[in-house]
C-alpha positions in Angstrom: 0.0 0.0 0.0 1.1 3.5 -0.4 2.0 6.1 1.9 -0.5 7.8 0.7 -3.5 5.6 0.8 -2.5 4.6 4.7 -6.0 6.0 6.5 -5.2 8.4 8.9 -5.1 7.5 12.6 -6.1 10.1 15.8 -4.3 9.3 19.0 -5.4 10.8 22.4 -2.4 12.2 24.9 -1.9 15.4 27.2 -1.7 18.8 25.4 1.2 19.8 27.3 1.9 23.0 25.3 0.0 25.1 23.1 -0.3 24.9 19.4 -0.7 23.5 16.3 2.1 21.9 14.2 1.9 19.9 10.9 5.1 18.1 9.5 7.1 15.1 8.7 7.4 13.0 12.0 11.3 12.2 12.7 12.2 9.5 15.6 14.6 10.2 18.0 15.3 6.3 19.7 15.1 6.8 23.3 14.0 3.6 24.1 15.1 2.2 27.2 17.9 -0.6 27.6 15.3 -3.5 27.5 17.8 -6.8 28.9 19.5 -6.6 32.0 21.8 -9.0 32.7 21.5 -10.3 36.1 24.5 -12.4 37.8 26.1 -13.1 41.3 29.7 -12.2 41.6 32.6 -14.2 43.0 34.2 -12.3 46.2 37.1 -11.7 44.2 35.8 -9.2 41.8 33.3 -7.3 43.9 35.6 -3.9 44.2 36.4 -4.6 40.4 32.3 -4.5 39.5 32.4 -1.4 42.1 35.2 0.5 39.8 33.4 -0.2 36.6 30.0 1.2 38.0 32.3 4.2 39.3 33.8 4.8 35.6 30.4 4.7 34.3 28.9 6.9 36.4 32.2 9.5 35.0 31.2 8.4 31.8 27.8 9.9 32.2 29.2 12.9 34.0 31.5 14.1 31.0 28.6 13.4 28.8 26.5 15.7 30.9 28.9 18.6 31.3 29.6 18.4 27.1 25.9 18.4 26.5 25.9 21.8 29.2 28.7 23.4 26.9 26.7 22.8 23.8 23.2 24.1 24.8 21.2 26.4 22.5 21.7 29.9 23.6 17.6 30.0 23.6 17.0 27.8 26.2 20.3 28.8 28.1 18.2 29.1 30.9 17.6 25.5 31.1 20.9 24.9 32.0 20.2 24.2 35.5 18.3 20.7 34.7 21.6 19.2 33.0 23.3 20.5 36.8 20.5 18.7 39.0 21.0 15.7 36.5 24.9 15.7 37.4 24.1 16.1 41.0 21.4 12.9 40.8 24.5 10.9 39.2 26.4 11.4 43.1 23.0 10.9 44.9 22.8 8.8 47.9 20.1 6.5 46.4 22.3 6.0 42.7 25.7 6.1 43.5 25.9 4.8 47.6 23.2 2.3 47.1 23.9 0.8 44.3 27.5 0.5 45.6 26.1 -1.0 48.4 24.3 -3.7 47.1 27.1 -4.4 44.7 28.8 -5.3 47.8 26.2 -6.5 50.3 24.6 -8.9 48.0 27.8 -9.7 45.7 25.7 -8.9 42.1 26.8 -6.7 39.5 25.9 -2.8 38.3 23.2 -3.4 36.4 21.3 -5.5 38.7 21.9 -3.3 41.6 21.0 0.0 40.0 17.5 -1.1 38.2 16.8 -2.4 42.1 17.4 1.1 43.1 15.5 2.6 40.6 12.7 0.5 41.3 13.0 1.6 45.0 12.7 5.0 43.5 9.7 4.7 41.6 7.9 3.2 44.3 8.8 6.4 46.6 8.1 9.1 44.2 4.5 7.1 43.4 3.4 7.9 46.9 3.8 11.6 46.1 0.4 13.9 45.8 2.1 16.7 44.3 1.9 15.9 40.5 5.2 17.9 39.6 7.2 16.6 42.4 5.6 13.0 41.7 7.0 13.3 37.9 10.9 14.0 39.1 11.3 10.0 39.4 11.6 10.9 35.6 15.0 12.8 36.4 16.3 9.6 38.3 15.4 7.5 35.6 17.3 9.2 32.7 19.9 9.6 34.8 20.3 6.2 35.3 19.5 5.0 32.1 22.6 7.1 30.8 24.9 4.9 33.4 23.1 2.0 31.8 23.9 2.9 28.7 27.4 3.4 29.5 27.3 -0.4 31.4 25.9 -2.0 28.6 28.1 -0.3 25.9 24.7 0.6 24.3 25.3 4.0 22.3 23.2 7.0 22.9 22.2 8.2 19.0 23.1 11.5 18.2 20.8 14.0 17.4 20.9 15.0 13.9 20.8 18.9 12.4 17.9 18.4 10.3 17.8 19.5 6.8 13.9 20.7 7.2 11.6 21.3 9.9 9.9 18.7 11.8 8.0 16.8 14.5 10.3 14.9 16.8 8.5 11.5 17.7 10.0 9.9 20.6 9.3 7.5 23.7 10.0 9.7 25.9 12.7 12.9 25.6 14.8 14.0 28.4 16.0 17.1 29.3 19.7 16.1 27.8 17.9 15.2 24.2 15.4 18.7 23.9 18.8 20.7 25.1 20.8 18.8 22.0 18.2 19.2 19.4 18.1 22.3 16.6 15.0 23.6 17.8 14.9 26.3 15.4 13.7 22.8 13.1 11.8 21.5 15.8 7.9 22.2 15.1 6.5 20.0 18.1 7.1 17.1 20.0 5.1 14.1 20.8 6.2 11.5 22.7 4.5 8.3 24.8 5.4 9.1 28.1 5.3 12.1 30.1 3.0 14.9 31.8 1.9 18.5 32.0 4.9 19.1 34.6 7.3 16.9 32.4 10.7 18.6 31.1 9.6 18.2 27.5 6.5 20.4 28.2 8.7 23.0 30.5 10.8 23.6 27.6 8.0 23.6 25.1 5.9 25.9 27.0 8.9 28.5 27.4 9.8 28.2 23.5 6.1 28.1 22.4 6.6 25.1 20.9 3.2 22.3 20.6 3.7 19.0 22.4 1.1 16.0 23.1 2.8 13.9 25.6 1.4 10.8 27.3 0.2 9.6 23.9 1.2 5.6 24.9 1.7 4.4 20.9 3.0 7.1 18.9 6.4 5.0 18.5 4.4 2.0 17.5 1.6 3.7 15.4 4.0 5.8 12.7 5.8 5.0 10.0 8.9 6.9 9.1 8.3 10.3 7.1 4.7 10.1 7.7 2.8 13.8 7.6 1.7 14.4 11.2 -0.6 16.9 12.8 0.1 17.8 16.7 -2.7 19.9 18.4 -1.3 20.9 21.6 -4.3 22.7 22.4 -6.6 19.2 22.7 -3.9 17.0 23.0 -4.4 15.2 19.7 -2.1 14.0 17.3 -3.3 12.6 13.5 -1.2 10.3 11.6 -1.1 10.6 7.5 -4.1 13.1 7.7 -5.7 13.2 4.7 -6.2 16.5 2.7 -9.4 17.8 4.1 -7.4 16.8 7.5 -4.9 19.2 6.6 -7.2 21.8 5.2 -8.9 22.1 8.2 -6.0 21.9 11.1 -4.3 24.0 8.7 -7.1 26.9 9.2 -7.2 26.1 12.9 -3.4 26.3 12.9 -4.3 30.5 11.8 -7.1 31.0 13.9 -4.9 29.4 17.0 -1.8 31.9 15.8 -4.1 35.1 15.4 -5.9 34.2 18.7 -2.6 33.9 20.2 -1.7 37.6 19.1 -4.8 38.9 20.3 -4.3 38.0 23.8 -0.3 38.6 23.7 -1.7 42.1 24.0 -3.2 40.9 27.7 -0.4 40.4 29.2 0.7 43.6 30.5 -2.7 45.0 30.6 -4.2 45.3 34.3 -6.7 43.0 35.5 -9.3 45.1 35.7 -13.2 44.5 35.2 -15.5 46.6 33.0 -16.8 48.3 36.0 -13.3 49.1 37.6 -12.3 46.3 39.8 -8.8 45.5 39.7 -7.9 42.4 40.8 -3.9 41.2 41.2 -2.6 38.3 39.0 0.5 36.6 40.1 2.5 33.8 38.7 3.2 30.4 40.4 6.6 28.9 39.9 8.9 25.8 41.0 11.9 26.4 38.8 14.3 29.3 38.5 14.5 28.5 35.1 10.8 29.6 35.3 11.1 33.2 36.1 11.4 34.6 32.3 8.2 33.2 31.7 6.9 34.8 34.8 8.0 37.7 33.7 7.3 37.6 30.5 3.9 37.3 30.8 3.0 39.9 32.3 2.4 38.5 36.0 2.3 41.0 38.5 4.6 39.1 40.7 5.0 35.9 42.4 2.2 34.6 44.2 3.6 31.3 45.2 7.6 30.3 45.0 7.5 26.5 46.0 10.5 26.1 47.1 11.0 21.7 47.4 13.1 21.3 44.3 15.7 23.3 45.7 15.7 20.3 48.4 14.9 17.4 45.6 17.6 18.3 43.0 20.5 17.5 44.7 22.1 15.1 46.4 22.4 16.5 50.0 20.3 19.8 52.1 20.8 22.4 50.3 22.9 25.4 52.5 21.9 28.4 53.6 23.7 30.2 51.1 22.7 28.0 48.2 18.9 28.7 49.1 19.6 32.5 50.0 21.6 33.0 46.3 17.8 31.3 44.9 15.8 33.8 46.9 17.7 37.0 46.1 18.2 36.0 43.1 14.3 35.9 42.5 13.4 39.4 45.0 15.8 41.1 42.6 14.0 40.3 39.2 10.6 40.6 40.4 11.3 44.1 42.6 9.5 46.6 43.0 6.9 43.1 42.9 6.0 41.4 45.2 7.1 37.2 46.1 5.4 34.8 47.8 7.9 32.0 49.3 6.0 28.8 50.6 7.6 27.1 53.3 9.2 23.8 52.4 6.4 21.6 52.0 8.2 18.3 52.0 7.8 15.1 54.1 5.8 12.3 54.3 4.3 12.4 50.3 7.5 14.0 49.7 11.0 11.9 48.6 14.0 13.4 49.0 17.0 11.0 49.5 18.5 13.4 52.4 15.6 12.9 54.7 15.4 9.8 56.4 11.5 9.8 56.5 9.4 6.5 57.9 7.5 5.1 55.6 3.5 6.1 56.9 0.6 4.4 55.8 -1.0 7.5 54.2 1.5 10.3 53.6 -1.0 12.9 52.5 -2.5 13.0 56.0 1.1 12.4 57.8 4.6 14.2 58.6 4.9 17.1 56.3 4.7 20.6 55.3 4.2 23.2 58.6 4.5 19.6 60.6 7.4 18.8 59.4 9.2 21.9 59.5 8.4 22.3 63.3 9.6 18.7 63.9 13.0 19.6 62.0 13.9 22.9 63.3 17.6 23.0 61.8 15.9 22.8 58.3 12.9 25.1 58.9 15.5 27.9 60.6 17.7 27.5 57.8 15.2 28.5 55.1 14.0 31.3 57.1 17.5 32.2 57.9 18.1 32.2 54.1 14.6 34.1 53.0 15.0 36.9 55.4 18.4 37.7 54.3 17.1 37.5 50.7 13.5 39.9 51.9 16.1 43.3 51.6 16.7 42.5 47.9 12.7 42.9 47.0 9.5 42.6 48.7 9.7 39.3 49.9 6.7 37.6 51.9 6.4 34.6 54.0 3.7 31.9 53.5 3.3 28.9 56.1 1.5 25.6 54.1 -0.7 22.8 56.0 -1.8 24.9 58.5 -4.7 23.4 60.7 -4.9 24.9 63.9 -3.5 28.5 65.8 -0.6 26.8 67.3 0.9 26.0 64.5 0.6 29.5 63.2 2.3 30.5 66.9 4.8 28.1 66.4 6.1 29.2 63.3 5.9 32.9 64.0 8.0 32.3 67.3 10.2 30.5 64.8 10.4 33.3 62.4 11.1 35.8 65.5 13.9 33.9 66.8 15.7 34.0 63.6 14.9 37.4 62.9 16.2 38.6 66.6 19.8 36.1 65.2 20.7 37.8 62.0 19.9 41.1 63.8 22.1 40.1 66.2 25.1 39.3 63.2 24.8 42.7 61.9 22.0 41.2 58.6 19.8 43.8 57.3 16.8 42.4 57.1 13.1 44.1 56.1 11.6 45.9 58.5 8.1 44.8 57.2 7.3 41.2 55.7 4.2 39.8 55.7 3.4 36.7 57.1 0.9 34.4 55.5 -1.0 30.8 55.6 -2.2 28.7 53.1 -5.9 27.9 53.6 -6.1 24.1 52.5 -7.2 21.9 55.2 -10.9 22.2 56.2 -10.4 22.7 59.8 -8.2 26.1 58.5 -11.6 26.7 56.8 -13.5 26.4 60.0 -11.2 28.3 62.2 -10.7 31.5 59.6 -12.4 34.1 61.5 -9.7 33.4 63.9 -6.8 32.9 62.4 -6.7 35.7 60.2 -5.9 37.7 63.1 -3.2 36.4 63.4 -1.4 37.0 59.9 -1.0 39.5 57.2 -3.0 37.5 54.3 -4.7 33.9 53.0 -3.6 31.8 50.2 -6.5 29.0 49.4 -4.8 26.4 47.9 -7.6 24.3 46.2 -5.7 21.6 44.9 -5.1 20.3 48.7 -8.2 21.6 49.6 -10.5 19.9 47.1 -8.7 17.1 48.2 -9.2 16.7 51.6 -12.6 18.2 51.6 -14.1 15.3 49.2 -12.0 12.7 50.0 -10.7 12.1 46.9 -7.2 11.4 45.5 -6.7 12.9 42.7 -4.3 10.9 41.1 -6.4 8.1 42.0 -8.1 7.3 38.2 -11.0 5.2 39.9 -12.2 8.3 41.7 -10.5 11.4 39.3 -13.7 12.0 38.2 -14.8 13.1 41.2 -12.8 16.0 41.9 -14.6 19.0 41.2 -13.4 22.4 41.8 -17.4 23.3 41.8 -18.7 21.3 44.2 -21.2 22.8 46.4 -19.3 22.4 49.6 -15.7 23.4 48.1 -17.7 27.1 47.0 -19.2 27.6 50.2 -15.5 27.1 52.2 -13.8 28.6 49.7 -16.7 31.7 50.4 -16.4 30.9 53.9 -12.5 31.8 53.6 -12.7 34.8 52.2 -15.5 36.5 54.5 -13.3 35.9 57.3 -10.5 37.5 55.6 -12.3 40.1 54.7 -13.7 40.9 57.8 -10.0 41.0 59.4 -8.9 43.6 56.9 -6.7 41.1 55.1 -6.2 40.0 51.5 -7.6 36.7 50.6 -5.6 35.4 47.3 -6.0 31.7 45.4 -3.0 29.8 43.9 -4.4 26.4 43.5 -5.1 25.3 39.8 -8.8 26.2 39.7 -7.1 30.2 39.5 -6.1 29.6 36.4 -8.9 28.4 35.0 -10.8 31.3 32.6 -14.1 29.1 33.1 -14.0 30.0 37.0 -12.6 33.2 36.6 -16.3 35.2 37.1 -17.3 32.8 40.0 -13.7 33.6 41.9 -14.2 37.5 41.3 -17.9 37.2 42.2 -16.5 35.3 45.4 -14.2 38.3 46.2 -11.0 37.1 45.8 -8.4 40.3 45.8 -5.4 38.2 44.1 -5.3 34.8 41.8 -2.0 33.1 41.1 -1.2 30.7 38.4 1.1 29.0 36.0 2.5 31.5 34.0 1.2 30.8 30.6 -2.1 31.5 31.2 -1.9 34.8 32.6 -2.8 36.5 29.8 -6.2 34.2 29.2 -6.8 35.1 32.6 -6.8 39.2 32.2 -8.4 38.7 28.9 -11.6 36.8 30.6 -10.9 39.8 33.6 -11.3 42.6 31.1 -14.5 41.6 29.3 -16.9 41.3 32.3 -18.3 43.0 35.1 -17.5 42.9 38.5 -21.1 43.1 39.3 -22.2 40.6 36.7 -20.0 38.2 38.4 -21.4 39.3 42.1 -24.8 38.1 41.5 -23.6 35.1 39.4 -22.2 33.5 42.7 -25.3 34.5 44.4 -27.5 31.9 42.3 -24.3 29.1 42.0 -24.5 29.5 46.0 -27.9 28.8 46.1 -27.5 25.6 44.0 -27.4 22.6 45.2 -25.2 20.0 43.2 -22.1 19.9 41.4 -23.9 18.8 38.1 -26.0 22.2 38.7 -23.6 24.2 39.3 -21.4 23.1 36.6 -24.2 23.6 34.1 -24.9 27.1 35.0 -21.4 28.5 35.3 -20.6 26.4 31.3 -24.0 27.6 30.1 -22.9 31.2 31.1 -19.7 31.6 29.9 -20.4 30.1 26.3 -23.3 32.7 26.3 -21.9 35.4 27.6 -18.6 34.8 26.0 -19.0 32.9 22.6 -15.7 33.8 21.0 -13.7 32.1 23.7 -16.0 29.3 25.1 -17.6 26.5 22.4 -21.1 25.3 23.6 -20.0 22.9 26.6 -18.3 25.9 28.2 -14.9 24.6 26.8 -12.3 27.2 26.1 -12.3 27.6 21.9 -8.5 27.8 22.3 
């Protein structure tokens, strides 16, 4: 049969980043090394299995720090994921372990490191947070490259291609999108991966489409076939047909001019027909992050989550190292202000340098607040190092987890004893930071009125909130379905918050996901929210939705959704709304057009 006369095939994945790209596909072989050899060794040649795992892990080093040297000056920025890739090479659980077992249980390299990895996998699955949970994907490329290396199995090379196209790959890590020609590069798909994945980082910041997650792109295509890649739906089409092409080819305009419309958002104020103005912040986990913040016309940073700092190397960060980060992030954003969370680790959280037990349900255990006022060394640090950084910029302080006053206390006393230390040293230090909570456990719902006397602002963090309000785990797929940002009950707390604030004279903000979706945006205004903070890129959707309604409109919208009395209702009313109110940018189901 002919290329030609091959029927087209649609595959369903993630949209991870926005777009629409039509080329020839080109596969970059990333598959993984598929036999591992496994064999007990005779006493006499344990240290000489040790010194070849040693000169493999070199290997993979050098190969690291070449790849540095050689990255695009584009994505320059994403330097810093080939340096926590390096660091993951001397971790505890790769390099120590796998020695280890070499040793303890006489079998070779190979053997030992996939049992490590596995041990890996099985922490990082326990994780709630779906960007921390994906960094097991930073331990497995790092050790695949010291497989690679063990096996004598060749990395290929990435090719300068002579045209533009769609890289097709199993996966892509951040070694391979730092390699690649990306000024040829019109999308990627690949089977594995997530929204928080590398690939869709890097995509996001270059504008580049990418469907991820798509399971059997690798299996499906056939070299040189024409693909389309919708990033928007997360849909890719294999040998389109004509009419195929006509037609993604005129959403591939509409999508470009639509884009340029709202570009002009971005540095626009938030600010309703009737003259609201409401703050829109960005939420970041990366350094490599804060040009898109920044670019996008985010009027600060609304939530800095500060665990990769801890996650991306092999031992606790130092003081200096996390007080370099924070400065380094009050000095872009100044005269703005930036929100640093806490470290929210433990528990849910891996991280080779804490020795956490293992708890039967980590989402409800050790972590965040609780964690930080079990390990004071750590917690003190972090404040030591963020104070020193608040003289840089207007830096302000936001405790997560919190569920009762004493814990708010606590950590203030905390805060004060550090302060009254570096004062102490001679440390200049802000006269005036605010102090914050994030409002994401129900009983921190219930006890509002109270404890916003006690700080400077709220930050609802819905993701946590959702879940522990409904009971359901969102990365749970038999119950996913369930989580549902409009529930009745998550509305009411979520107006609950924000009354208390309110009536305390303090700002009540949102940085959970649900802020940065436009279909909630008139229900959050009508709420009362003062600030919303979100991932960067859809800052300007956000204003845009802002600009084109009223503040008043969206006041007696939330008084009928409050007076409704299921999440089907509710979700009817607020979709049937939008697409009527707003028929350029929501379709009939209340879906975003683009």
């Amino acid at each position: 049969m002919r290329l030609d006369e091959r029927k087209e095939i649609a595959l369903k994945g993630v949209g991870a980043s926005a777009g629409v790209a039509i080329g020839r596909a080109y596969l970059v072989d990333r598959s993984r090394v598929k036999v591992i050899y496994q064999y007990l060794l005779d006493e006499n040649k344990i240290e000489e299995e040790v010194d070849r795992f040693r000169q493999a892990v070199d290997r993979a080093e050098e190969q690291l720090r070449q790849i540095k040297e050689e990255i695009p000056e584009e994505i320059k920025d994403h330097a810093g994921i080939i340096d926590a890739h390096r660091l993951i090479l001397r971790d505890r659980l790769i390099f120590d372990s796998t020695i280890d077992l070499v040793r303890s249980e006489q079998i070779n390299a190979e053997w030992a490191l996939k049992k490590n990895v596995e041990k890996a996998q099985d922490a990082f699955a326990r994780i709630k947070d779906e960007y921390l949970r994906s960094r097991v994907k930073d331990v497995e490329d790092v050790s695949e490259r010291i497989l690679r290396n063990l096996t004598g199995k060749k990395t290929e090379s990435l090719l300068e291609f002579s045209e533009p196209v769609i890289i097709v790959s199993h996966d892509l890590s951040p070694a391979d999108t730092t390699q690649m020609r990306l000024d040829k590069v019109l999308g990627f798909a690949t089977d594995m991966g997530g929204k928080t994945s590398h690939t869709a980082i890097i995509a996001q910041s270059l504008g580049i489409p990418a469907v991820v997650g798509l399971e059997r792109i690798t299996h499906d295509f056939q070299s040189g076939d024409v693909l389309i890649l919708d990033g928007n739906n997360g849909e890719v089409i294999i040998n389109p047909d004509a009419q195929t092409i006509a037609d993604f080819t005129e959403r591939k305009s509409r999508y470009e001019n639509f884009r340029a419309e709202i570009a002009r958002y971005s540095h626009l104020p938030a600010e309703t027909l009737d003259g609201q103005a409401v703050t829109i912040q960005a939420n970041i986990e990366l350094m490599e992050e804060l040009d898109s913040a920044l670019d996008s016309g985010a009027e600060g940073i609304g939530l800095f989550r500060t665990e990769f700092l801890y996650l991306s190397q092999k031992g606790l960060p130092d003081e200096q190292t996390l007080f370099e980060n924070f400065r380094e992030v009050a000095r872009r954003f100044a005269p703005a202000p930036v929100t640093i969370r806490t470290l929210d680790i433990g528990g849910d959280k891996f991280s080779s340098q804490l020795d956490l037990a293992d708890e039967m349900n980590p989402a409800l255990g050790l972590r965040a607040i609780r964690f930080c006022l079990k390990e004071l060394d750590i917690f003190k640090r972090q404040l030591r190092a963020i104070l020193r950084a608040s003289s840089y910029g207007r830096l302000k302080i936001m405790f997560p987890m919190i569920s009762d006053l004493d814990e708010v206390r606590q950590a203030k006393a905390v805060l004060e004893e550090v302060r009254e230390g570096l004062k102490r040293e001679g440390v200049i230090v802000a006269a005036n930071i605010p102090i914050g909570i994030m409002i994401e456990i129900p009983s921190a719902v219930a006890l509002a009125d109270h404890l916003a006397k006690e700080v400077d602002f709220f930050s609802i963090g819905t993701n946590d909130l959702i879940q522990y309000s409904l009971a359901i785990d969102r990365v749970n797929e038999h119950v996913a379905h369930m989580y549902q940002p409009l529930h009745p009950a998550i509305l009411r707390l979520v107006h609950q918050t924000i009354k208390a604030g309110h009536q305390a004279g303090i700002p009540v903000a949102m940085c959970g996901e649900m802020a940065g979706d436009p279909l909630y945006i008139p229900v959050l205004l009508g709420l009362g929210l003062n600030e919303l903070s979100m991932n960067p890129v859809t800052v300007a959707r956000v204003k845009q939705v802002i600009r084109l309604i009223s503040w008043e409109e969206s006041r007696r919208m939330v008084q009928e959704v409050l007076t409704l009395k299921t999440t089907d209702q509710v979700n009817r009313f607020v979709r049937l709304k939008m697409s009527r109110g707003f028929p350029e940018l929501f379709g009939p189901n209340g879906k975003m057009l683009y």
